[in-house]
N, C-alpha and C positions, 0 to 999 in steps of 0.2 A: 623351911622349904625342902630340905633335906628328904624329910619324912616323908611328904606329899609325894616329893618324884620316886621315892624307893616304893610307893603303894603305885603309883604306873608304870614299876619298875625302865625307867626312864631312856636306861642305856640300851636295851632292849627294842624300846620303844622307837629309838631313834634309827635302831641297826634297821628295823621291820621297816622302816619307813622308804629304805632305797629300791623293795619291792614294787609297790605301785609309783616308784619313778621310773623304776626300770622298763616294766609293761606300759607306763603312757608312752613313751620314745621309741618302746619297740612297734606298738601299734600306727602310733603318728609319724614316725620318721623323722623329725626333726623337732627344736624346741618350740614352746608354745609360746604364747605371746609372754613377754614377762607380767603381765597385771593375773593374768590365766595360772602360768606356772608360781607366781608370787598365792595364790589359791589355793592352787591345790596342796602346796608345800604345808602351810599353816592346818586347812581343812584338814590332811592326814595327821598332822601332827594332835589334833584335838582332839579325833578319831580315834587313833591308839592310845593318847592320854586316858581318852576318859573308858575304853572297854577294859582295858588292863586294873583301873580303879576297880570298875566293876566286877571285875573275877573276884578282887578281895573282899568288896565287900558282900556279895551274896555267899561265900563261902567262909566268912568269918567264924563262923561256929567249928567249923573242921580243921579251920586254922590253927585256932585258940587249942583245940586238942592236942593238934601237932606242937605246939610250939612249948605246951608246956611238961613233955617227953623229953622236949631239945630237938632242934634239926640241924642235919647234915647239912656244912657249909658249902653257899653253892656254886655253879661253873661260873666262870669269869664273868659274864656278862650281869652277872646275878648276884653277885659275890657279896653285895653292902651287910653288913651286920642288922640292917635294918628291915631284915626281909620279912614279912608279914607284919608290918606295923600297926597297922588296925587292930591284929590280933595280939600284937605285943602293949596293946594301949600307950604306943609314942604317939597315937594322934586320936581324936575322940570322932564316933561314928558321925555326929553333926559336922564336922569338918570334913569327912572323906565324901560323906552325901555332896558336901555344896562343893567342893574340886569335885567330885564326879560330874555334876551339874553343870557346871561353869564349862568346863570342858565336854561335855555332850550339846550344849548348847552353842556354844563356836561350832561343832562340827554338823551339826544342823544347819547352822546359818549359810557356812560354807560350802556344804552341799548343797542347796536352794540358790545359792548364784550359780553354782556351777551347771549344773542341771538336778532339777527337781525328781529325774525318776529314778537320782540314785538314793531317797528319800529312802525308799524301802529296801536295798539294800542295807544302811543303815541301820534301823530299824530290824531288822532280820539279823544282822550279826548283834547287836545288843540282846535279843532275843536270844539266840545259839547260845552266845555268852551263858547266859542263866542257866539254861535246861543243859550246857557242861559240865556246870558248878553242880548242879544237883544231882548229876548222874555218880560221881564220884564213888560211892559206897551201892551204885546198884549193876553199871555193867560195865565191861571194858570197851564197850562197842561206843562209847563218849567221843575217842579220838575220831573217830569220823566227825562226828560234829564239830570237835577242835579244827580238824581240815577244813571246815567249811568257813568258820568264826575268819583262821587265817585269810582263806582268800578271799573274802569280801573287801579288804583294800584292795587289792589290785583292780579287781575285779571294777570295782568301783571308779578307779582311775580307768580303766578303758572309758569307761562310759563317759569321763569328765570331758577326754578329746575327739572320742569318737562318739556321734551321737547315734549311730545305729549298726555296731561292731556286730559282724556275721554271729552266728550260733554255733556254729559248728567250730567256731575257734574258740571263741570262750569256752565252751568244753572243754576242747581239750585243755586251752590254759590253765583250767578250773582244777582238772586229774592231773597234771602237773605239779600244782601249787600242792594239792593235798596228799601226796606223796611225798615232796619234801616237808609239808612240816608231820604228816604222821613218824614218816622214817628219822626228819634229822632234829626234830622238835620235842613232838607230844612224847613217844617212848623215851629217850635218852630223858628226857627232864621227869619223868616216872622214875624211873631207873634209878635215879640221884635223890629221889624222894621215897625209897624203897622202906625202909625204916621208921619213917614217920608213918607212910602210908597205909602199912602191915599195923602199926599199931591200930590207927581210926580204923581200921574194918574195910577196906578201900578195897577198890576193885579195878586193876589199874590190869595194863596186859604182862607187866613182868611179875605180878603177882599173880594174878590168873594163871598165865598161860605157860609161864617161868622163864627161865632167863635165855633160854638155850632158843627157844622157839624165840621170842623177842629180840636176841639180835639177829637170828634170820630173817625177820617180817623187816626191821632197820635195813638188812642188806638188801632187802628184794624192793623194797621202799623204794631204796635210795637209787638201786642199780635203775630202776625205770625212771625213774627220776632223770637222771642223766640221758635216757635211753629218746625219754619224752623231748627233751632240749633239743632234741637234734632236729624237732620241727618247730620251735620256736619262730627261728629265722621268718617260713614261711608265712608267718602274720605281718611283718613290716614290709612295708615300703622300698626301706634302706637296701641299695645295693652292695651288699658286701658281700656277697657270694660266699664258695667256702672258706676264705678267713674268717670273717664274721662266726658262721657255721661251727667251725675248729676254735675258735676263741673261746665261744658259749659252753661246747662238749667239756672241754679243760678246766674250765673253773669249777664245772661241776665233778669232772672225773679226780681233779687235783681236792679239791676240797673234802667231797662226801665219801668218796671210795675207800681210800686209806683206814678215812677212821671208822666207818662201817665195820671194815675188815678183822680192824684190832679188838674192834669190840667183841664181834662174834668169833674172836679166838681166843681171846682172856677171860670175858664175861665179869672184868671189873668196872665197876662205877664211877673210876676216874676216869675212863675210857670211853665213858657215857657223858661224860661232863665237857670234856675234850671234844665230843661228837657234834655235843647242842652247841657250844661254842666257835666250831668251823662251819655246822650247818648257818648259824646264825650271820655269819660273814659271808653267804651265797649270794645273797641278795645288792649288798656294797658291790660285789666285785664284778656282778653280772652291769648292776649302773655304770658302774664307770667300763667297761665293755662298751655298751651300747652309743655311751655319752662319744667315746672316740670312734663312734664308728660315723656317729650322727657330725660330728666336729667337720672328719674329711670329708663329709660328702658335700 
């Protein structure tokens, strides 16, 4: 079972998961029914299950390159020895098909109680997914697409509680979301794959564009990133005026800012590993934020 969870890279998968909780309670204001929230909890959970499977496995051929150079061990939340298992033949491509399966089809099912037209979002990040993996060795312009692959949970969870959320706010949630995972995700976890990826021919943006420009695009990322948070608030319900407000700014300014910082001053790749690993904590912290804000009210 081991293996399975390190090919959905699991831990990962779990951190991702407090994003689209976090955006259903900022948008809904308060908790949903438990049969609703017992839904969507699973639904997400089967959702990154199974798109994570499938990074590895349509990229298995570039894996299998990297893996057999040796790869750089990776940030915390990534850390298992186990990392590309597919490509290390701990588990055989019939079995990562039918977990990918099994789990795309839970998250199908769960998407179709919840509401049916998150059906194509769905479907649309499973899509992204692919044409990410395959961008790998032709442009660095893929992160953008990774931004997107990202916010499709969320995005999706609006939709589960709100059956017809404004436009103008999912936008901007949307350039939000894909600012911190371009800034504190997709480069930083490049960056720690620097090596491998130089080898396979990759076209990643700390290779392209080098290191120096890359952790400026991380700072400028991140910095709007935080910048963005500060109109979160105005999507909920919830009155919590500026504490609330000041709560949100801080996790973002305490979390992403720092290590941005170090990074585009050192330009080392533990520094980058350290980055993906507090970016990755953004989303935890902003839930349970939002959870006490929804408690007092």
């Amino acid at each position: 079972m081991q293996r399975f969870l390190a090919l959905s890279r699991s831990l990962h998968g779990v951190l991702d998961i407090a994003m689209p909780g976090f955006v259903a309670l900022l948008w809904l204001g308060r908790f949903p029914s438990w049969p609703v929230l017992a839904l969507c909890l699973a639904t997400a959970l089967a959702g990154y299950t199974a798109i994570y499977a499938l990074n590895d496995l349509i990229g298995v051929k570039d894996d299998q390159e990297k893996v057999a150079g040796g790869i750089t061990p990776g940030y915390a939340v990534e850390a298992s020895a186990m990392r590309y298992p597919l490509a290390q033949n701990l588990i055989s491509m019939k079995g990562a098909l039918a977990w990918f399966g099994f789990w795309f089809a839970l998250a199908v099912l769960g998407t179709w109680l919840l509401n049916p037209m998150i059906l194509l979002i769905v479907f649309a990040a499973a899509a992204l997914e692919v044409v990410y993996v395959k961008l790998l060795k032709v442009t660095w312009w893929r992160t953008v697409v990774s931004g997107l692959v990202k916010s499709a949970g969320p995005v999706a969870a609006v939709f589960a509680v709100i059956p017809a959320p404004p436009w103008s706010g999912l936008l901007g949630m949307l350039i939000w979301l894909m600012l911190w995972e371009i800034g504190g995700q997709n480069i930083p976890a490049d960056w720690n794959d620097l090596e491998e990826d130089r080898r396979i021919g990759a076209r990643t943006i700390p290779l392209v564009l080098g290191l120096r420009t890359a952790s400026a695009l991380v700072a400028i990322s991140l910095g709007l990133t935080v910048l963005a948070s500060a109109l979160l608030p105005r999507l909920s319900p919830l009155a919590g005026g500026w504490p609330f407000q000041l709560a949100i700014l801080a996790a973002g300014a305490g979390l992403l800012l720092p290590a941005a910082f170090r990074l585009a001053r050192t330009l080392d790749g533990r520094q980058a590993a350290r980055l993906f690993d507090r970016a990755s904590l953004y989303p935890l912290v902003l839930l349970v934020i939002v959870t006490v804000f929804v408690l007092i009210r």
